[in-house]
ChimeraX commands (.cxc) that place a marker at each C-alpha (Angstrom):
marker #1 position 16.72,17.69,49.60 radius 0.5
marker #1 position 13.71,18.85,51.07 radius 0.5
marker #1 position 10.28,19.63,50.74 radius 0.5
marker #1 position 8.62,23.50,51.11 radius 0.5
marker #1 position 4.86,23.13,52.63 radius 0.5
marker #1 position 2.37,25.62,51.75 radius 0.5
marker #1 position -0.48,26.64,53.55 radius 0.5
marker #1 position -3.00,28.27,51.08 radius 0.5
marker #1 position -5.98,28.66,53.32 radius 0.5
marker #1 position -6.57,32.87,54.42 radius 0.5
marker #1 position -7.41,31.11,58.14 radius 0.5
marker #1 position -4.51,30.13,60.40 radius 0.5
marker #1 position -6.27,26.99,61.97 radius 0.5
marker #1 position -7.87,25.42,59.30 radius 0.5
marker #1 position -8.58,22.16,58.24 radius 0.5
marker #1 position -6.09,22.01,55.36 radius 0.5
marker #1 position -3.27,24.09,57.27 radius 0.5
marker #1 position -4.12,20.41,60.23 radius 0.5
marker #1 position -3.67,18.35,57.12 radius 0.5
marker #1 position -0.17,19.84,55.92 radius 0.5
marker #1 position 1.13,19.83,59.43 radius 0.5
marker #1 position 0.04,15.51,59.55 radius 0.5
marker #1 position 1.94,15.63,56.39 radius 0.5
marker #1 position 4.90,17.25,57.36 radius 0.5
marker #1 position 5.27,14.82,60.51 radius 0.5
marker #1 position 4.76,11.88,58.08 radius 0.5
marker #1 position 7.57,13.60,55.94 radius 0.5
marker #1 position 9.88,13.94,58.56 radius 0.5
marker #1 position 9.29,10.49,60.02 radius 0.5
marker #1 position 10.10,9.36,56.47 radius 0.5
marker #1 position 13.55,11.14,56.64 radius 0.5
marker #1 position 12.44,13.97,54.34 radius 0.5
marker #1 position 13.16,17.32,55.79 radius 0.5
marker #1 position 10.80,20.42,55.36 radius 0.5
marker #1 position 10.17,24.01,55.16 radius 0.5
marker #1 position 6.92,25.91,55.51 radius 0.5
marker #1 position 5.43,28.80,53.89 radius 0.5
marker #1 position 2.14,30.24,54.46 radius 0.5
marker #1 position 0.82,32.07,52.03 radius 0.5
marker #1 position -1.35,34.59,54.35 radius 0.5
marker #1 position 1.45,35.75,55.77 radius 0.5
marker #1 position 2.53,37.48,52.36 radius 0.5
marker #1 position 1.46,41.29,51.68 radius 0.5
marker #1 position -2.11,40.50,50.48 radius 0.5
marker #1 position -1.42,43.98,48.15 radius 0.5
marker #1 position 1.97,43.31,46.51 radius 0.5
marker #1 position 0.39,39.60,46.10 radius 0.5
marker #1 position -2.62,40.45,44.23 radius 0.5
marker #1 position -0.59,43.10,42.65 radius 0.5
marker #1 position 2.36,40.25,41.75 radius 0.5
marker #1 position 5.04,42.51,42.93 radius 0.5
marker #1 position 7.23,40.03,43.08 radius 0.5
marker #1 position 10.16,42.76,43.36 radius 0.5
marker #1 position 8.73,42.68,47.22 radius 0.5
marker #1 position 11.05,41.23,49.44 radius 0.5
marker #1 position 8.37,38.89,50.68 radius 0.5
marker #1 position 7.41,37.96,47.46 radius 0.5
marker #1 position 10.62,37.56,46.02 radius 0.5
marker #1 position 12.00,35.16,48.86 radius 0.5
marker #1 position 8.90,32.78,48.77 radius 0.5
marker #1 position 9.65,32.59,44.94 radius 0.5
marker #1 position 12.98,31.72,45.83 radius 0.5
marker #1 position 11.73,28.93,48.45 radius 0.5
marker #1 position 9.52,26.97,45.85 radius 0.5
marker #1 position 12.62,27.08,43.02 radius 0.5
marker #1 position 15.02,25.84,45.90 radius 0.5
marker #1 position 12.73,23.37,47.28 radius 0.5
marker #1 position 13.22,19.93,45.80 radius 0.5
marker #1 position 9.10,19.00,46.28 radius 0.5
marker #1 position 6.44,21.13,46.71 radius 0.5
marker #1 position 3.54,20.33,48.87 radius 0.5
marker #1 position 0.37,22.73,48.49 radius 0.5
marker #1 position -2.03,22.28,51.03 radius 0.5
marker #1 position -5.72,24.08,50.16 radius 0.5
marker #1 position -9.37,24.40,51.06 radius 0.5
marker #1 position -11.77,23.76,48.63 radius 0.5
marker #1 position -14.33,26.47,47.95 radius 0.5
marker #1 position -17.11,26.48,45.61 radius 0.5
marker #1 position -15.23,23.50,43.54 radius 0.5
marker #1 position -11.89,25.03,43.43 radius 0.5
marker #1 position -8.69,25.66,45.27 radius 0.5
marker #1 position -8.64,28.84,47.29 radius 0.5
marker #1 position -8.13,32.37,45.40 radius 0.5
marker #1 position -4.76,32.49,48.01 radius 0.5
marker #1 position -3.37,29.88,45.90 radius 0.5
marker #1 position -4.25,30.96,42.58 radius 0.5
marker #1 position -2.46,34.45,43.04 radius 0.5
marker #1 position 0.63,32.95,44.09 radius 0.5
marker #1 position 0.63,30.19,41.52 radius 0.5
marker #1 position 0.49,32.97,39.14 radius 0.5
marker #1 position 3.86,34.20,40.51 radius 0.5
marker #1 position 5.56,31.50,39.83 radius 0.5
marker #1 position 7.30,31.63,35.95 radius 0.5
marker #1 position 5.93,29.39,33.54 radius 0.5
marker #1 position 9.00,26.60,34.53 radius 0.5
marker #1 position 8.36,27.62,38.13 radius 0.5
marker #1 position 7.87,24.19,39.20 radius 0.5
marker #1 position 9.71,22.11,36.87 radius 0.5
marker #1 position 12.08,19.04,38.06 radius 0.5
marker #1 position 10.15,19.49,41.39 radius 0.5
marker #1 position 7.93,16.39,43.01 radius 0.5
marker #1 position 4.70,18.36,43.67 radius 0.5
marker #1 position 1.88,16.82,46.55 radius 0.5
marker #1 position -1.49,17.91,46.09 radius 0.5
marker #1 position -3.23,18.10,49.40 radius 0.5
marker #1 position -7.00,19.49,49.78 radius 0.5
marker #1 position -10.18,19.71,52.58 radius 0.5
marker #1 position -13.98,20.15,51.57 radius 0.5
marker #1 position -16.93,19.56,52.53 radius 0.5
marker #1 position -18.31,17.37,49.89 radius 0.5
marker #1 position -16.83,14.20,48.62 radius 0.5
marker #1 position -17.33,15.90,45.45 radius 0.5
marker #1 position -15.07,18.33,45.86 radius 0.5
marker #1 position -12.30,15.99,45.43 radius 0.5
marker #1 position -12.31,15.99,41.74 radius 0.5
marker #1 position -11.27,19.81,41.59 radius 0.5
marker #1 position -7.45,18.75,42.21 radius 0.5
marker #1 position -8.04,16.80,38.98 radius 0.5
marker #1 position -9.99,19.47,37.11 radius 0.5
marker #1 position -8.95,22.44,38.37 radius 0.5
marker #1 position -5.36,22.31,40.15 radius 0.5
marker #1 position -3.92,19.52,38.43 radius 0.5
marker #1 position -3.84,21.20,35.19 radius 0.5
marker #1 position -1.99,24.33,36.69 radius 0.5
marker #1 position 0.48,22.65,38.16 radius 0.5
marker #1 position 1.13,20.64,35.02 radius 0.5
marker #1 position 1.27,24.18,33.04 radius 0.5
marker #1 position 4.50,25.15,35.50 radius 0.5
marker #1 position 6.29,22.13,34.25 radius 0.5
marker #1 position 5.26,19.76,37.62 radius 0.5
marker #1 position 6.12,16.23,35.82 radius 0.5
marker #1 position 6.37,14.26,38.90 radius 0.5
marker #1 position 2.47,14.81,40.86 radius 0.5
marker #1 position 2.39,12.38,44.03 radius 0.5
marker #1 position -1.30,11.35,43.77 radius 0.5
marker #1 position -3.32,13.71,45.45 radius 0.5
marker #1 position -4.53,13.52,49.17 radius 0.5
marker #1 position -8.32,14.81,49.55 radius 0.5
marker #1 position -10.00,14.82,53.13 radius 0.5
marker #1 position -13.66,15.24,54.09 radius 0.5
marker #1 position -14.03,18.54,56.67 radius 0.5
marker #1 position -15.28,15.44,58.84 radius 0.5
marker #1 position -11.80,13.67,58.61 radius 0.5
marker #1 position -10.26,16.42,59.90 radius 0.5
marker #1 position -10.68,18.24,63.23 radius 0.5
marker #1 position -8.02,21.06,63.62 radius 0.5
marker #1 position -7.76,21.66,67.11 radius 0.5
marker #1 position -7.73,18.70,69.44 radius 0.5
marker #1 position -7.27,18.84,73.38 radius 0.5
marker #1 position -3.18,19.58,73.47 radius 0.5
marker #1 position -3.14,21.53,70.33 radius 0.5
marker #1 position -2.62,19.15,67.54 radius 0.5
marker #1 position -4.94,18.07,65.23 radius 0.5
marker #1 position -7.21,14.87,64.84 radius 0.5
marker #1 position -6.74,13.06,61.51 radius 0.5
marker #1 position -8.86,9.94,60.77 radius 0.5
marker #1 position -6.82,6.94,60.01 radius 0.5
marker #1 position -7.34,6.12,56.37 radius 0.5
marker #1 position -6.07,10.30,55.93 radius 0.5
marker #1 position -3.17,9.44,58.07 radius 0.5
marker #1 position -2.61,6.30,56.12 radius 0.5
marker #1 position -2.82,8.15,53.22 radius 0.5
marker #1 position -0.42,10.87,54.01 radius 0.5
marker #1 position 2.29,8.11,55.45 radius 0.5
marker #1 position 2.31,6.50,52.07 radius 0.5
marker #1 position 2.64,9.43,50.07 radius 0.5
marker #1 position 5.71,10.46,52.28 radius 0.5
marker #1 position 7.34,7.00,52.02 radius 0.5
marker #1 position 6.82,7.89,48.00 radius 0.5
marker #1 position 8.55,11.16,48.38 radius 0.5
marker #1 position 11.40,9.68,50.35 radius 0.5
marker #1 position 12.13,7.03,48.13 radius 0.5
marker #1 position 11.43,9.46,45.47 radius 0.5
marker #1 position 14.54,11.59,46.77 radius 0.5
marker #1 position 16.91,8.27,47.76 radius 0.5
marker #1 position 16.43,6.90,43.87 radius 0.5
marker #1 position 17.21,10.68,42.89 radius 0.5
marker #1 position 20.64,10.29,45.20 radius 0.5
marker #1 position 21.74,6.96,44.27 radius 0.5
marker #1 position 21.23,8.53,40.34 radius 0.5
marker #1 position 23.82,11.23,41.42 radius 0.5
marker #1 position 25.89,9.43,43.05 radius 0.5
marker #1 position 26.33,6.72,40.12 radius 0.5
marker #1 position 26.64,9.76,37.65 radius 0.5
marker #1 position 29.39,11.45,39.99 radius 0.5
marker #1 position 30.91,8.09,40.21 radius 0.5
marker #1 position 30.75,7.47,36.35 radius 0.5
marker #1 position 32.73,10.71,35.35 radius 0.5
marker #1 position 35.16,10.09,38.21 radius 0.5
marker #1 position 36.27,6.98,36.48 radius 0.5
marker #1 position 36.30,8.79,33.15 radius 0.5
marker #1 position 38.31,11.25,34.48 radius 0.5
marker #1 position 40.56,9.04,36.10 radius 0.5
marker #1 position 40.78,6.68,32.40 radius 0.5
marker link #1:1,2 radius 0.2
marker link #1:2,3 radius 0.2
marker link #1:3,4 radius 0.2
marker link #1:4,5 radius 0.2
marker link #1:5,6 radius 0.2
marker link #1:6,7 radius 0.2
marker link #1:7,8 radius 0.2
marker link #1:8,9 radius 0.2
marker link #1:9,10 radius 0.2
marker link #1:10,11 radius 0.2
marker link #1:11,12 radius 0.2
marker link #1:12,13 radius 0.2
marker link #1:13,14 radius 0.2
marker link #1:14,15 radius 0.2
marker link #1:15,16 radius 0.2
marker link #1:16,17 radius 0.2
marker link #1:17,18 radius 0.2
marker link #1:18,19 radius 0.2
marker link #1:19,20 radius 0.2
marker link #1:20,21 radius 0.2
marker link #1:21,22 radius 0.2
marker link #1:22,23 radius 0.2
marker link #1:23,24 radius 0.2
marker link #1:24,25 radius 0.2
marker link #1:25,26 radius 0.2
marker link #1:26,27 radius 0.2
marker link #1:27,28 radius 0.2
marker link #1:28,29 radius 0.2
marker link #1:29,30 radius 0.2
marker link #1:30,31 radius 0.2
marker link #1:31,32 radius 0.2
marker link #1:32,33 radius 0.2
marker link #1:33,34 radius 0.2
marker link #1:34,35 radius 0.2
marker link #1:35,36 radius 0.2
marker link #1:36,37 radius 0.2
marker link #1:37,38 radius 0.2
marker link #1:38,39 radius 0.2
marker link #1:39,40 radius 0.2
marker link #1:40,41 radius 0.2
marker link #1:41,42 radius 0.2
marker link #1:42,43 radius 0.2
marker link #1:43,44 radius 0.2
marker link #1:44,45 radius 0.2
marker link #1:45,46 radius 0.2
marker link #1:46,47 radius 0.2
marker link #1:47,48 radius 0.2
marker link #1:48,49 radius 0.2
marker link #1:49,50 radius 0.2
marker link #1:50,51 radius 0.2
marker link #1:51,52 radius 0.2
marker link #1:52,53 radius 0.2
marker link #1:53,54 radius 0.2
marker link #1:54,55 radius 0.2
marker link #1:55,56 radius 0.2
marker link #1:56,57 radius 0.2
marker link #1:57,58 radius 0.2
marker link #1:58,59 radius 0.2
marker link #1:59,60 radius 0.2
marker link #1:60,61 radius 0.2
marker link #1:61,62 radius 0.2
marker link #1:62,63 radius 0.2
marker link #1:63,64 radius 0.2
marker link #1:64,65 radius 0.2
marker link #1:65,66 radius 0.2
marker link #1:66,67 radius 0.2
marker link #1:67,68 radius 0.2
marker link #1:68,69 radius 0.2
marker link #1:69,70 radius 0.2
marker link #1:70,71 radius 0.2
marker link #1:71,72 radius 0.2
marker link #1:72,73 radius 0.2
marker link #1:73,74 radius 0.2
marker link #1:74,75 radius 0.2
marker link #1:75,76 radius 0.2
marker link #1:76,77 radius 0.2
marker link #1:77,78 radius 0.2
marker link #1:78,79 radius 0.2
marker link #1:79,80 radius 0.2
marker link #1:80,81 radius 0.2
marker link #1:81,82 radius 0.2
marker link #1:82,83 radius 0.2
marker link #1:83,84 radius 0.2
marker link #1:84,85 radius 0.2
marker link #1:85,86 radius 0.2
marker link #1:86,87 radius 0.2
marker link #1:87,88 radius 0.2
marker link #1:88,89 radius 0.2
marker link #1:89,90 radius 0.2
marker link #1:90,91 radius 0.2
marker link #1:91,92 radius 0.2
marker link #1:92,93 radius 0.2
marker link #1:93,94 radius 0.2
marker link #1:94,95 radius 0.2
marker link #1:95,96 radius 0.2
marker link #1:96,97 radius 0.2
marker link #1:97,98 radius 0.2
marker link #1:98,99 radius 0.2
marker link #1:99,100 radius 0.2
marker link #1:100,101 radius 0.2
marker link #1:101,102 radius 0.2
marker link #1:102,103 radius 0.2
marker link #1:103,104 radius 0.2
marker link #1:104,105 radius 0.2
marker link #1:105,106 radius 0.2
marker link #1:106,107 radius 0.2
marker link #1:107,108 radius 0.2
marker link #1:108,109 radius 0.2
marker link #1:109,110 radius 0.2
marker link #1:110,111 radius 0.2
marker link #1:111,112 radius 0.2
marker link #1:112,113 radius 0.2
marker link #1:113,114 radius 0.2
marker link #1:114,115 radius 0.2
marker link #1:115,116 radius 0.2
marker link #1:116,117 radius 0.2
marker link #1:117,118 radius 0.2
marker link #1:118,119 radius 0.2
marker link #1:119,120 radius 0.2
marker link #1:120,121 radius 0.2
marker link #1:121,122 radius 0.2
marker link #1:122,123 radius 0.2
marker link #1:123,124 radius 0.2
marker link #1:124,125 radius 0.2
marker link #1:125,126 radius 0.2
marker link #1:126,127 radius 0.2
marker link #1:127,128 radius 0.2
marker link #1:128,129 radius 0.2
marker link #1:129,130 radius 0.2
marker link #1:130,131 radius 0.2
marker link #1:131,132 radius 0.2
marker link #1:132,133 radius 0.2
marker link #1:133,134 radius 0.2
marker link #1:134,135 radius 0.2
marker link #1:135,136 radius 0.2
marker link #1:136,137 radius 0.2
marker link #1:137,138 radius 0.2
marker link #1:138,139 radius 0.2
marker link #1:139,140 radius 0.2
marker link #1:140,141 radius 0.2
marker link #1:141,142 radius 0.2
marker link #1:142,143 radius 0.2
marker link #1:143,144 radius 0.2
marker link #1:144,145 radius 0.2
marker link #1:145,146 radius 0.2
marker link #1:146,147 radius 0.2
marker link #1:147,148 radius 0.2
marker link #1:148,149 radius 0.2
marker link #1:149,150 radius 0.2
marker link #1:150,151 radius 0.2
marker link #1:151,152 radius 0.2
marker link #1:152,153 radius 0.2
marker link #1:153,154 radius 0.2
marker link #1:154,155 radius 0.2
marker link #1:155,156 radius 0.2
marker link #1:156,157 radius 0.2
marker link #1:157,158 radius 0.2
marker link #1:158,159 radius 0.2
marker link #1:159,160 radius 0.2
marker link #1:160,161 radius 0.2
marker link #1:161,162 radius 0.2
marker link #1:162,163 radius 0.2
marker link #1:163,164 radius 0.2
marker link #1:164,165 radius 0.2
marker link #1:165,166 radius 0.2
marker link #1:166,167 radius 0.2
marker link #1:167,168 radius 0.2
marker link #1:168,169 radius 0.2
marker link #1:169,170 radius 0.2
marker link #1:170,171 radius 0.2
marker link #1:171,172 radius 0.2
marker link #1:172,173 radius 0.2
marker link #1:173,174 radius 0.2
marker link #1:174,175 radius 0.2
marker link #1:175,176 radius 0.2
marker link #1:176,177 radius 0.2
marker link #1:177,178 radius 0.2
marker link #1:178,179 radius 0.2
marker link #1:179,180 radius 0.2
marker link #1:180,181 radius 0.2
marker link #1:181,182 radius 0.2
marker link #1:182,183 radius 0.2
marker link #1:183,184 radius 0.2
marker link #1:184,185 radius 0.2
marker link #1:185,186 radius 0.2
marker link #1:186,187 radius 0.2
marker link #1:187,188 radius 0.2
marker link #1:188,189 radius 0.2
marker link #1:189,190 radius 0.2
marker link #1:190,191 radius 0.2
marker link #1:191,192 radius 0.2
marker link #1:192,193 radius 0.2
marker link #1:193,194 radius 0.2
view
């Protein structure tokens, strides 16, 4: 099991792509392996165009339905996640992330702008079948600096608390959804073996 990280900001050092990478650490120090995908690095034309016969396209389809979580990572403009997002969102088929734990992660510059996960993303994501929604993680531009001396970013604490928690969710998330399997395997084993 692992989770797939998208980056939805057009910038390649932004705040929110410094807020997936603390959340990918806090994912891996919780056991939970992870894959990344940034979403400029996709044809901009076959994306707004949702050729998703592209190679490109078609493979980072592929990533989200093999990923067991999802964790989209976005600026906040104007009150709503970035138009990068959007686009690919549409991609995805109406099931496209159904059975899958989804994380929520935004940056903005206005404490206000926390309430477009709720209003504006959370909906979406519900629409594509997303069941299981870790509760969202929302940091102030201020909480997050994106290039600190040595190349990593600064996080402030409560963020980094924040983002710990919400990976020890997903991990036990994904250990409950083994020890399920496992009981199920064992279960028709012995009804097999009856």
């Amino acid at each position: 099991m692992h989770a797939l990280l998208i980056a939805a900001s057009p910038s390649e050092h932004s705040r929110s792509a410094a807020l997936l990478d603390a959340a990918g650490l806090a994912l891996e120090a919780a056991g939970v392996g992870v894959r990344r995908l940034a979403l400029r690095e996709l044809p901009a034309e076959a994306l707004l165009r949702a050729r998703t016969g592209t190679p490109e396209l078609g493979a980072a389809v592929a990533q989200v339905a093999s990923a067991s979580a999802v964790v989209f990572a976005t600026p906040i403009y104007k009150a709503a996640y970035s138009g990068l997002l959007k686009v690919f969102l549409d991609l995805l088929p109406q099931d496209g992330l159904h059975g899958r734990w989804v994380w929520p992660l935004a940056t903005g510059g206005s404490p206000a702008h926390t309430l477009a996960l709720d209003h504006s993303l959370r909906p979406v994501l519900d629409n594509l079948g997303a069941h299981h929604v870790l509760p969202s993680v929302f940091a102030l531009d201020a909480q997050v600096a994106p290039q600190a001396a040595g190349g990593g970013a600064l996080i402030d604490a409560a963020i980094q608390a924040r983002l710990a928690a919400g990976a020890e969710r997903l991990a036990g998330a994904f250990d409950a959804q083994r020890q399920l399997r496992a009981s199920a395997a064992a279960r028709a084993a012995a009804r097999c073996s009856a």
